[in-house]
VOPAGU-2260 file (C-alpha; in pm, 1 decimal, decimal comma):
REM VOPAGU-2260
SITE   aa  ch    i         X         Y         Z
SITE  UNK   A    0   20803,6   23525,2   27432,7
SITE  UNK   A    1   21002,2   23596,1   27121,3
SITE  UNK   A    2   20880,6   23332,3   26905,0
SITE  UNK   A    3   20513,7   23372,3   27078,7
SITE  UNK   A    4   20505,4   23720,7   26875,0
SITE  UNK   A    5   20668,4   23660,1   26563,0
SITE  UNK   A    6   20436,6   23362,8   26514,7
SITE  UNK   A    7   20144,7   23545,6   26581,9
SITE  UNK   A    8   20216,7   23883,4   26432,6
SITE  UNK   A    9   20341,6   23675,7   26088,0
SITE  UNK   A   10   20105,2   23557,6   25838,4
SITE  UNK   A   11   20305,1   23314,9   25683,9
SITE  UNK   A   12   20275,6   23102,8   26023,9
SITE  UNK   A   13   19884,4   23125,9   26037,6
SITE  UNK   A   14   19839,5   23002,3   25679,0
SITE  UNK   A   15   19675,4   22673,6   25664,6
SITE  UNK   A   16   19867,7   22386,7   25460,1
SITE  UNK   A   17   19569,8   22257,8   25262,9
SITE  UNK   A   18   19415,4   22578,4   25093,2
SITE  UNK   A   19   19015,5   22627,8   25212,5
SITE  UNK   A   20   19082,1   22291,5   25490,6
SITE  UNK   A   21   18706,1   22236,2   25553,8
SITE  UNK   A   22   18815,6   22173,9   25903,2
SITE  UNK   A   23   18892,2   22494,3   26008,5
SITE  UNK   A   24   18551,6   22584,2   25865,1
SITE  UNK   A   25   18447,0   22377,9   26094,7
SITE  UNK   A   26   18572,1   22520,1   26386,1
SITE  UNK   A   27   18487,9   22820,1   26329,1
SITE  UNK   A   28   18115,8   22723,0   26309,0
SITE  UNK   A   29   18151,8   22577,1   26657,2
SITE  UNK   A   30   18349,4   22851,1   26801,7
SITE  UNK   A   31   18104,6   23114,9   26675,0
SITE  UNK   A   32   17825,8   22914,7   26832,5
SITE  UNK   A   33   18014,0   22875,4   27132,6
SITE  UNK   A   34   18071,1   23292,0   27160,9
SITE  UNK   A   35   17664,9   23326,2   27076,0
SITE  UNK   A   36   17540,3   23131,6   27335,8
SITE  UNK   A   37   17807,1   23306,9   27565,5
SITE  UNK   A   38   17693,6   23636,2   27487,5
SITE  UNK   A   39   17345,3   23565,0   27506,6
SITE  UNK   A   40   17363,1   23385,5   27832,4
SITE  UNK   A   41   17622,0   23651,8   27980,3
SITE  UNK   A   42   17350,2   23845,0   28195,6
SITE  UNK   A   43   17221,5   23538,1   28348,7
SITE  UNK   A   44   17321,5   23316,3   28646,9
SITE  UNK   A   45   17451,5   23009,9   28545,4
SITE  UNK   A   46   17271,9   22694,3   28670,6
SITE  UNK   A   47   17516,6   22419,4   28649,5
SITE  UNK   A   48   17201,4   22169,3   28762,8
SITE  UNK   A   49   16990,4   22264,8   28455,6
SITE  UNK   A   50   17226,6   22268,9   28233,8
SITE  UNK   A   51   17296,9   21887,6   28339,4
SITE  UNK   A   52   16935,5   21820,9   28360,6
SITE  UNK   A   53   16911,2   21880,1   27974,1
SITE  UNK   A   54   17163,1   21707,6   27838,8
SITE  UNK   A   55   17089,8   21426,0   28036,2
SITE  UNK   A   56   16775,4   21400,8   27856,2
SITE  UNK   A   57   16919,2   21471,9   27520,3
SITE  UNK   A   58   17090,7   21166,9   27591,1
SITE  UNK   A   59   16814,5   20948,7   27686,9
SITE  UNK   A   60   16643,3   21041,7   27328,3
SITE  UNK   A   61   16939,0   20946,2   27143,4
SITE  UNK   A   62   16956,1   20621,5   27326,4
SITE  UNK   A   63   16567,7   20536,5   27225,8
SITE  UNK   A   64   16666,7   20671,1   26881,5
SITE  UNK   A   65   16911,5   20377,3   26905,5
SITE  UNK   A   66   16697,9   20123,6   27030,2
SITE  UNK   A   67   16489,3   20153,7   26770,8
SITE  UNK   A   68   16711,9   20153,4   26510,2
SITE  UNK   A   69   16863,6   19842,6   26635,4
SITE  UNK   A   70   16540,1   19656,1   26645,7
SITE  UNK   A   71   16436,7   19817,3   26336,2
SITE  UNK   A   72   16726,6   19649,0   26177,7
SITE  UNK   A   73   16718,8   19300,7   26398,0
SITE  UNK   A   74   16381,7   19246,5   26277,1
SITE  UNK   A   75   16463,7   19325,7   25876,4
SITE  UNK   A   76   16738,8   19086,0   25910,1
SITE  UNK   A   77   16503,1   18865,1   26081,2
SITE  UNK   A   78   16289,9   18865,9   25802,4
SITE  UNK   A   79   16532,8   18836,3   25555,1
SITE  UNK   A   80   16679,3   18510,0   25656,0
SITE  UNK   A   81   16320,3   18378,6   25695,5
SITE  UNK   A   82   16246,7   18402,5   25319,4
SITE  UNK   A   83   16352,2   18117,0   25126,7
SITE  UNK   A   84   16635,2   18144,0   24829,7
SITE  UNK   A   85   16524,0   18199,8   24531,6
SITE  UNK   A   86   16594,5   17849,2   24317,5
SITE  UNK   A   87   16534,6   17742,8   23947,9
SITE  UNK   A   88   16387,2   17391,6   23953,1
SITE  UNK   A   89   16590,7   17137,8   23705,1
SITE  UNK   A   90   16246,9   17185,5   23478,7
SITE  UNK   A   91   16323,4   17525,6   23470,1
SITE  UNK   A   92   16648,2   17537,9   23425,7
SITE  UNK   A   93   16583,7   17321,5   23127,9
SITE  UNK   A   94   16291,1   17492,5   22972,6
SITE  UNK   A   95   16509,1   17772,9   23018,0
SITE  UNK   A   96   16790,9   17653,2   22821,3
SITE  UNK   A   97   16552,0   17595,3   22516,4
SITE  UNK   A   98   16405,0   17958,3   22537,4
SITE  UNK   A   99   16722,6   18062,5   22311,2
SITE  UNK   A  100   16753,7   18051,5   21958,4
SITE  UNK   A  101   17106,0   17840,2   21932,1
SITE  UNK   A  102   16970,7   17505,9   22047,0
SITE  UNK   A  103   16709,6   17532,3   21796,4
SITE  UNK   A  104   16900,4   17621,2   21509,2
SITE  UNK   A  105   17113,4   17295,8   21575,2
SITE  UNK   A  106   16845,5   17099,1   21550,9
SITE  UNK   A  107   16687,6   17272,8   21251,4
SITE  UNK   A  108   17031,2   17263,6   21078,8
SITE  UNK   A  109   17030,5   16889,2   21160,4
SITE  UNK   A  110   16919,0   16781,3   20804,4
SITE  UNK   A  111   16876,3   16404,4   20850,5
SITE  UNK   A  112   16649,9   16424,8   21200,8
SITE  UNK   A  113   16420,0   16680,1   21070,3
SITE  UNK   A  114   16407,1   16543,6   20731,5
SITE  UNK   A  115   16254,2   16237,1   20849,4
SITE  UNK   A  116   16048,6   16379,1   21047,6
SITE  UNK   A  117   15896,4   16573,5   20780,4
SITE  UNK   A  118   15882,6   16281,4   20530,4
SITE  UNK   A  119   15678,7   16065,1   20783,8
SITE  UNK   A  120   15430,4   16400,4   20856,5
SITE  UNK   A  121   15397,0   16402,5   20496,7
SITE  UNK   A  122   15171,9   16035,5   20503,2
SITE  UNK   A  123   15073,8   16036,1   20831,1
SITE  UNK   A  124   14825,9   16299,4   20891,6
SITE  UNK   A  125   14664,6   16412,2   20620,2
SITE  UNK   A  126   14300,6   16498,8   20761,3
SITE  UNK   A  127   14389,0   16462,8   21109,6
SITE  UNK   A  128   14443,6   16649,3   21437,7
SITE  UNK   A  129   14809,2   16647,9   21559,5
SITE  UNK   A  130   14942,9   16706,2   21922,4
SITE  UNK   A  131   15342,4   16851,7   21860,7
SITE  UNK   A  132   15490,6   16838,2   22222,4
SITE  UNK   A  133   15806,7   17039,9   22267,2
SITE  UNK   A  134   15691,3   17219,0   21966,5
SITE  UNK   A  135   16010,3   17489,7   21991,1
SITE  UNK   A  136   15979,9   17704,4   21683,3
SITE  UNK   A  137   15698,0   17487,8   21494,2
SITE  UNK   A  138   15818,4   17325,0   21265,8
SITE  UNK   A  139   15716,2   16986,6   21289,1
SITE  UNK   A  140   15352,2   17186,3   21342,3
SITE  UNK   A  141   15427,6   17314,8   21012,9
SITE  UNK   A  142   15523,5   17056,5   20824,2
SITE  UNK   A  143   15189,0   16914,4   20993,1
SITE  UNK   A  144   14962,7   17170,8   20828,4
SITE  UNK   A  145   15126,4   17139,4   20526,8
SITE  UNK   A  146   15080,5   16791,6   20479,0
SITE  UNK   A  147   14693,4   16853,7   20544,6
SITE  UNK   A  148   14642,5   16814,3   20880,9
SITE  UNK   A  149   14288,8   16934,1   20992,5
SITE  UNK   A  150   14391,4   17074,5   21280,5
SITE  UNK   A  151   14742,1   17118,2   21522,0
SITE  UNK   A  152   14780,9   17181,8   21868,5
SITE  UNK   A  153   15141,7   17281,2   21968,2
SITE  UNK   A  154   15306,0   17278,3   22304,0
SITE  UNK   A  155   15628,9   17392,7   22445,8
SITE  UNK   A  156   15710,6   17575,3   22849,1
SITE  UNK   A  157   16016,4   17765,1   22704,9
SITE  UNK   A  158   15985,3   18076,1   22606,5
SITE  UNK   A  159   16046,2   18046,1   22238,0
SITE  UNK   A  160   15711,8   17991,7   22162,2
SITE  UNK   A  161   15630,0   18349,2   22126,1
SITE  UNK   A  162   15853,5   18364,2   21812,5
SITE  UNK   A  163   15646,0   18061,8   21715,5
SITE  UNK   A  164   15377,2   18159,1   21680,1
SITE  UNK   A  165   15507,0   18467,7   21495,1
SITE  UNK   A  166   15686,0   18199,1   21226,7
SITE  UNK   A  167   15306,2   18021,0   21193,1
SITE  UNK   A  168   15137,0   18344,4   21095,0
SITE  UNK   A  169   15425,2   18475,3   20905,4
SITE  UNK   A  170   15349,5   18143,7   20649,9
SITE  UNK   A  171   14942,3   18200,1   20719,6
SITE  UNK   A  172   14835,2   17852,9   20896,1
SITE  UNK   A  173   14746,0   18026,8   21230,4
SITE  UNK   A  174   14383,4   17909,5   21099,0
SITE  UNK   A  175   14507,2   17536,1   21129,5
SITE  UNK   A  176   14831,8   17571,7   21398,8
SITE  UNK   A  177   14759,2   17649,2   21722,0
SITE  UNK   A  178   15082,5   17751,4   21991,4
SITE  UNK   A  179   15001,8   17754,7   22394,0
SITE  UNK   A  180   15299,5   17759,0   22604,9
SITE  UNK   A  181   15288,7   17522,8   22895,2
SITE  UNK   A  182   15356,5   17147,3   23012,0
SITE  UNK   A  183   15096,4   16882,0   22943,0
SITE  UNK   A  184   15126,2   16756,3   23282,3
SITE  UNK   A  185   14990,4   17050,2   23413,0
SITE  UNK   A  186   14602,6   16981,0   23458,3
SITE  UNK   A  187   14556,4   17348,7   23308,4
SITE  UNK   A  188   14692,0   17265,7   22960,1
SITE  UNK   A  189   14346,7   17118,0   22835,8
SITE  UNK   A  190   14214,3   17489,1   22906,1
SITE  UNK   A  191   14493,1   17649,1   22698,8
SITE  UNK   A  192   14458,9   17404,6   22464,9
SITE  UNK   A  193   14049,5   17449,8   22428,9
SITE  UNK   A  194   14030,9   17092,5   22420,6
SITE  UNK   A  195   13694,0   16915,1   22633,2
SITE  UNK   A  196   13761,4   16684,3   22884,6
SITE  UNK   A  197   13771,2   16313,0   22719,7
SITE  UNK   A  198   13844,1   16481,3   22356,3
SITE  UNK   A  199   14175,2   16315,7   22133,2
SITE  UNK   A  200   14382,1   16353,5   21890,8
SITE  UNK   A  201   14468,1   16132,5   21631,9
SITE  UNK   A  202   14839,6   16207,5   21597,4
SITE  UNK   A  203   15091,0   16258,9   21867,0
SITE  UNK   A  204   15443,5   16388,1   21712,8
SITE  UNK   A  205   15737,4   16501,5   21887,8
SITE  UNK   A  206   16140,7   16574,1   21844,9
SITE  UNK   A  207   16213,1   16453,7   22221,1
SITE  UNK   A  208   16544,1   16268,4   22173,5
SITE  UNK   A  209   16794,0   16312,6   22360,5
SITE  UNK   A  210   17200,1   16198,3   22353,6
SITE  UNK   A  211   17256,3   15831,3   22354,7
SITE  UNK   A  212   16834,0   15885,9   22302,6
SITE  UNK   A  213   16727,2   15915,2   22684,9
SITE  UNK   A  214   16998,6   16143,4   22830,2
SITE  UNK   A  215   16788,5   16482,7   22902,6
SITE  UNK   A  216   16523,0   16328,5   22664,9
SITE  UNK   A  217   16175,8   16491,5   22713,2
SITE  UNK   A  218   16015,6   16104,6   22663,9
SITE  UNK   A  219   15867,8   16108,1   23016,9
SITE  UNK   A  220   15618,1   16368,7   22862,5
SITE  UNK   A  221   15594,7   16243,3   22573,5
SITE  UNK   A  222   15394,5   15935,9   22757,6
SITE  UNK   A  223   15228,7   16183,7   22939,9
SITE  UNK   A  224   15095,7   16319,4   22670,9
SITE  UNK   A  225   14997,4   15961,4   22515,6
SITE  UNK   A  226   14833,5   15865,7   22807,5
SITE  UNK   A  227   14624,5   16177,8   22844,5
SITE  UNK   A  228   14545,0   16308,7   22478,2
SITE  UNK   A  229   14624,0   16036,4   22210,2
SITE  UNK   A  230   14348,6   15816,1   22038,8
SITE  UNK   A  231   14424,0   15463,9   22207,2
SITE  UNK   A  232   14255,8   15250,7   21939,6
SITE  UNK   A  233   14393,8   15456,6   21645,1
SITE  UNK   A  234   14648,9   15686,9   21742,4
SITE  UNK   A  235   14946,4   15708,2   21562,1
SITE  UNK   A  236   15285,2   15829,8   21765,8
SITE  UNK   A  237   15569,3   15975,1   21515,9
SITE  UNK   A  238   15830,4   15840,1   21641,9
SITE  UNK   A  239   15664,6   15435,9   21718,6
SITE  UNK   A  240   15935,7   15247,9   21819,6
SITE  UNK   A  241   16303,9   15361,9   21941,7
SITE  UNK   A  242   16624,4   15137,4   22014,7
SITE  UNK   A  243   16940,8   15186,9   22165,5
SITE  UNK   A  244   17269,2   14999,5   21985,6
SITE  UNK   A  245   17653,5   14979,8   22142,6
SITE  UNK   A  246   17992,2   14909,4   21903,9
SITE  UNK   A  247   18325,5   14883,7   21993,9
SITE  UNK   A  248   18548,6   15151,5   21894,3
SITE  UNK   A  249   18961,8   15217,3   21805,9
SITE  UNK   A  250   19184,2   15467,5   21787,8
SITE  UNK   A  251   18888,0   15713,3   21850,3
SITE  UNK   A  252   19084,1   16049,5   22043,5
SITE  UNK   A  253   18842,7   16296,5   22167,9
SITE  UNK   A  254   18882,5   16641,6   22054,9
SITE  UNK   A  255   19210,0   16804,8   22208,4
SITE  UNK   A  256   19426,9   16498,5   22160,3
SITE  UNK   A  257   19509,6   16514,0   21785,3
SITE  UNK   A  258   19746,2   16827,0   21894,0
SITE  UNK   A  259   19968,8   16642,5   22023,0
SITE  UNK   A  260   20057,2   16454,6   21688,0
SITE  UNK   A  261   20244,6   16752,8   21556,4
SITE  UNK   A  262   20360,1   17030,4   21762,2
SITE  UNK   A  263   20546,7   17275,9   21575,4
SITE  UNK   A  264   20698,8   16981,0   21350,1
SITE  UNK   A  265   20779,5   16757,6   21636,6
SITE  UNK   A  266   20637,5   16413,4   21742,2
SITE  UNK   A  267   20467,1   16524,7   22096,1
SITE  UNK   A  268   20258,0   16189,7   22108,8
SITE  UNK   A  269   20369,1   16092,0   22415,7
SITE  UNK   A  270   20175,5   16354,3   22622,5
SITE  UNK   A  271   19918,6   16254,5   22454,5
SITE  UNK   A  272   19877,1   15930,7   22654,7
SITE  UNK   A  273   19950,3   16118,2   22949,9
SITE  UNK   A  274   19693,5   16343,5   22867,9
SITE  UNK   A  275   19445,2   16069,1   22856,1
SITE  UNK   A  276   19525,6   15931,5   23200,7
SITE  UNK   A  277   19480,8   16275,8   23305,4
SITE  UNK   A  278   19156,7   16296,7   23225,1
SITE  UNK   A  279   19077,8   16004,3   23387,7
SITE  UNK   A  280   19256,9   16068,3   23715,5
SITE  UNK   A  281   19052,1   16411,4   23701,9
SITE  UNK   A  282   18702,3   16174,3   23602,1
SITE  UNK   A  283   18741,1   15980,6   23924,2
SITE  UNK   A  284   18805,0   16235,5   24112,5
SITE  UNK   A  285   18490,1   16413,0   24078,8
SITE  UNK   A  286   18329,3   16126,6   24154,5
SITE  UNK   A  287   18243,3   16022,7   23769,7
SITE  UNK   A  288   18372,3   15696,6   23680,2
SITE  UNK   A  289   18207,3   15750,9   23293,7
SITE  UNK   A  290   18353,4   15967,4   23054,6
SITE  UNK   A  291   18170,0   16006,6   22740,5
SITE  UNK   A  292   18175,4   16267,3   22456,0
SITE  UNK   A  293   17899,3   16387,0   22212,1
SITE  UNK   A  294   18079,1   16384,9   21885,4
SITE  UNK   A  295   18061,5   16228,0   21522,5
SITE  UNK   A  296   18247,2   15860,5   21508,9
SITE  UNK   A  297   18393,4   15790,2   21166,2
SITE  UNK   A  298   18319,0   15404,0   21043,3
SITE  UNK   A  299   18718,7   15304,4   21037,3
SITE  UNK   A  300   18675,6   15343,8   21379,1
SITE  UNK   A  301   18432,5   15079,2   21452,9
SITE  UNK   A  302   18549,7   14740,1   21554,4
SITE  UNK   A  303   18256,6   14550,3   21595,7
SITE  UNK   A  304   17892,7   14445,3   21539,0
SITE  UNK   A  305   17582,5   14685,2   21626,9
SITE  UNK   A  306   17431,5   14547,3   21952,9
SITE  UNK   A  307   17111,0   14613,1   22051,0
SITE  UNK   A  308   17066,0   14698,9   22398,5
SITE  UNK   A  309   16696,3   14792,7   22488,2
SITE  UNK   A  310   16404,2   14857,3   22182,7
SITE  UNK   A  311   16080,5   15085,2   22307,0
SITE  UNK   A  312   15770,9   15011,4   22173,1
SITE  UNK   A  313   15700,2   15368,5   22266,4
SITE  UNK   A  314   15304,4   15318,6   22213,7
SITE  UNK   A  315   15319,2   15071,1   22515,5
SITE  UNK   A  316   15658,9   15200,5   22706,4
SITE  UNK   A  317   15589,1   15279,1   23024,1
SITE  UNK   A  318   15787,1   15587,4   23223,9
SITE  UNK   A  319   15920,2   15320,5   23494,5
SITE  UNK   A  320   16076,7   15085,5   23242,0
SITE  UNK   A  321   16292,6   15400,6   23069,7
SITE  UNK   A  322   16577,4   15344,2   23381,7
SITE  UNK   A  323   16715,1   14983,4   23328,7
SITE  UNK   A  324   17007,1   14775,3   23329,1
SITE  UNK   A  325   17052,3   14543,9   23014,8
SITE  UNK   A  326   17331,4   14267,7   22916,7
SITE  UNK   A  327   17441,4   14273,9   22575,0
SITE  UNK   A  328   17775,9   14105,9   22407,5
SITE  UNK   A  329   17942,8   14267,4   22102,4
SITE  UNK   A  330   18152,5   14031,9   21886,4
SITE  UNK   A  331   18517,3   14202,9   21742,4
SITE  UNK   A  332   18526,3   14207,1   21381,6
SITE  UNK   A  333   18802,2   14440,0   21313,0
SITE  UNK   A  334   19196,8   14334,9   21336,8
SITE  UNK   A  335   19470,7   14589,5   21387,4
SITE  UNK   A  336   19771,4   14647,0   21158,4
SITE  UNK   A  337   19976,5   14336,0   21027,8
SITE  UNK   A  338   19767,5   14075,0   21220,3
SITE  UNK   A  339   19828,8   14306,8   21542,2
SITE  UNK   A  340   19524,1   14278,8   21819,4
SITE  UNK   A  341   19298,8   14527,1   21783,6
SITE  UNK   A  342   19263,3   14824,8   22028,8
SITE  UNK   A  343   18961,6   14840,6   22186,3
SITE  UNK   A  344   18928,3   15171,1   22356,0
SITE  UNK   A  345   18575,1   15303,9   22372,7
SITE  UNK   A  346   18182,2   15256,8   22287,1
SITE  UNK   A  347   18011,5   15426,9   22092,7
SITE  UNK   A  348   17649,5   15470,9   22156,6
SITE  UNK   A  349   17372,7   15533,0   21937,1
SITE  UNK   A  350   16976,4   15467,5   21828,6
SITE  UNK   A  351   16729,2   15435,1   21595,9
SITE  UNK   A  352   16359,7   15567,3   21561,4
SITE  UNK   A  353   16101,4   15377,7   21366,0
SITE  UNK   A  354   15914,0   15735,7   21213,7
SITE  UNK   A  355   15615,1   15580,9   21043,2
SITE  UNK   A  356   15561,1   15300,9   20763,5
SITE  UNK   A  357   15934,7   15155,2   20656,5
SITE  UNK   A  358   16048,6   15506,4   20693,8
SITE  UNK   A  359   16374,1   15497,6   20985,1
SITE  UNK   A  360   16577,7   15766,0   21146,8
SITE  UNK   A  361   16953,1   15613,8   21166,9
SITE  UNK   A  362   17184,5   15767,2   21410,7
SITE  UNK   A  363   17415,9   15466,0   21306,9
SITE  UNK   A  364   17800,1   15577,2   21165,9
SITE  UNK   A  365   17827,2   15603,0   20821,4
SITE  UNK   A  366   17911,9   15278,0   20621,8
C-alpha cells in the first residue's frame, strides 16, 4: 500500500521515458472515446444483443471490403503476367547502337575507308541519282552532291539521321540530299523516299562493311536495296566486288600480354603463357571454340602468302551464298631466328573492296 501511494502521489514515477510518446496520445484518444460513449449511453438500458448485432455487421463489410481488394489485386496481377516483356529485336539493338555519335566518328576518323570512298564518288556520279544506304551522318551523300550528283536519296533506321540532315543543310545541298530514316526492306520506304513504284536509281553506294567484312555487315540490305531500287542494265554499286584473304601470323600477343615482359624490371614472361592458356580454358568454356581480336597486325608479323578465301561479285551476290564454308591453303614464307621453325600462332583476317574503275580499298597489313 506504501509503494501504491508514493508512486502515484510522485511525479517523477508518472513521467513517460520518451518525451511527447505518441502512444500515450493514443490512449488517451481511445480512453476519452471510451468515457463519451459511457456517459452518453449512461441513462439507457444496455442491450447486449444489439450491440452484437452491429458489430457483427461491421464485420461482414470489412470482409467484402477484403474480397474485393483481393480480387482487385488477383486480377491486376493477372493482367500483368499476361502482357508480354518488353524486348529489343537484334535489328534494334543494332540500329540502336549506331544512333550515337562514337561509332561514327571512328569511321569518319578512318582516313583510308572514307577516302576511297570519296575518290570513287568523285567519277562515278556526276549527273546521276544516288541511293546511300546506312547513310549515318551523310557523308558519303555529301561527297555525292559534291561530285555533281543530280539527285541523293539517303537512308539510315538509327536515330542519327536527325543530326544528318542538320549537317546537309548546314553545307546547303538539302536542294540535292535528301535524309528519310527507315529500312529499305520495309515496303513503306518508297513513300518516304517519294520515289514511284518501278522508278531507279543509277547509283547504289554504301559503307556496310563489317569486321573480317561480313561480321555484323549490313550487306544483306545492301542486296535488298539492289534488287529493289538499282538500275539493272546500268547501275553502278560503290563498292562492286569484295574479297576475303587469310595469312599466317607469329609472335602476334593480343593486347594485355606485352605486360608481362617487364614487370617492375623483372622478366614475368612466364605468366604470360599461362595467361594465354587461360584464355583459352575460359574460350571453351563458354562454349566458343574461336577467339579472335579486332586489332592492327604489323607486317613482321606475317608468315605467309595472302590467300583468298571467297571474292563477291556483289552486283550478282546473292544473300544465301554470304554463309559458306571455303578451303584455302596458305604456303609459310617466313623462318624464325637462326634457321629456327617458325611459330605459327594465329590468322589474320582481312578484305578488299573493288570501289570503282582501278580504284581499291586495301585492308591488307602494311608492306
Amino acid at each position: 500500500a506504501e509503494l501504491e501511494k508514493l508512486a502515484f502521489e510522485e511525479d517523477r514515477f508518472l513521467t513517460p521515458v520518451v518525451p511527447d510518446d505518441p502512444l500515450l496520445y493514443l490512449f488517451q484518444d481511445i480512453l476519452e472515446q471510451s468515457e463519451g460513449e459511457y456517459t452518453e449511453n449512461a441513462d439507457k438500458p444496455a442491450n447486449l444483443e444489439t450491440i452484437l448485432d452491429t458489430k457483427d455487421e461491421e464485420i461482414r463489410l470489412l470482409r467484402s471490403h477484403i474480397k474485393k481488394l483481393s480480387d482487385s489485386l488477383s486480377t491486376l496481377t493477372t493482367n500483368d503476367m499476361d502482357k508480354p516483356i518488353a524486348t529489343k529485336t537484334s535489328d534494334e539493338e543494332y540500329f540502336e547502337s549506331y544512333g550515337g555519335l562514337s561509332i561514327h566518328r571512328e569511321m569518319l576518323q578512318d582516313t583510308a575507308r572514307t577516302l576511297s570512298y570519296r575518290d570513287a564518288i568523285a567519277i562515278a556520279v556526276k549527273g546521276k541519282t544516288v541511293l546511300d544506304i546506312g547513310c549515318g551522318t551523310g557523308i558519303l551523300s555529301l561527297f555525292s552532291a559534291r561530285a555533281g550528283a543530280k539527285s541523293v536519296l539517303g537512308v539510315d533506321a538509327s536515330e542519327i539521321v536527325h543530326k544528318a540532315k542538320e549537317i546537309v543543310k548546314a553545307n546547303k545541298y538539302e536542294n540535292i540530299v535528301t535524309i528519310v530514316k527507315g529500312k529499305v526492306e520495309d515496303d513503306s520506304i518508297m513513300d518516304s523516299l517519294s520515289m514511284s513504284p518501278g522508278e531507279k536509281v543509277d547509283v547504289l553506294v554504301s559503307e556496310w562493311m563489317g569486321y573480317g567484312l561480313l561480321f555484323e555487315s549490313m550487306l544483306d540490305s545492301v542486296l535488298v536495296a539492289r534488287d529493289r531500287f538499282l538500275d539493272k542494265e546500268s547501275g553502278i554499286m560503290i563498292p562492286s566486288h569484295a574479297s576475303i584473304f587469310v595469312q599466317g601470323c607469329s609472335r602476334y600477343e593480343p593486347e594485355g600480354y606485352e605486360y608481362w615482359n617487364d614487370v617492375y624490371g623483372f622478366d614475368y614472361t612466364a605468366l604470360k603463357e599461362f595467361e594465354k592458356k587461360e584464355r583459352v580454358l575460359e574460350s571453351v568454356n563458354k562454349n566458343k571454340h574461336e577467339i579472335a581480336y579486332v586489332t592492327p597486325v604489323n607486317h613482321t608479323s606475317i608468315i605467309s602468302d595472302r590467300a583468298l578465301v571467297r571474292e563477291f561479285n556483289l552486283m550478282r551476290v546473292q544473300i544465301s551464298e554470304l554463309d559458306f564454308k571455303n578451303n584455302f591453303s596458305i604456303v609459310i614464307t617466313g623462318s624464325g631466328k637462326n634457321g629456327d621453325p617458325v611459330e605459327f600462332n594465329s590468322v589474320v583476317i582481312s578484305f578488299d573492296c573493288k570501289m570503282f574503275g582501278e580504284l581499291t580499298l586495301s585492308t591488307a597489313t602494311d608492306v
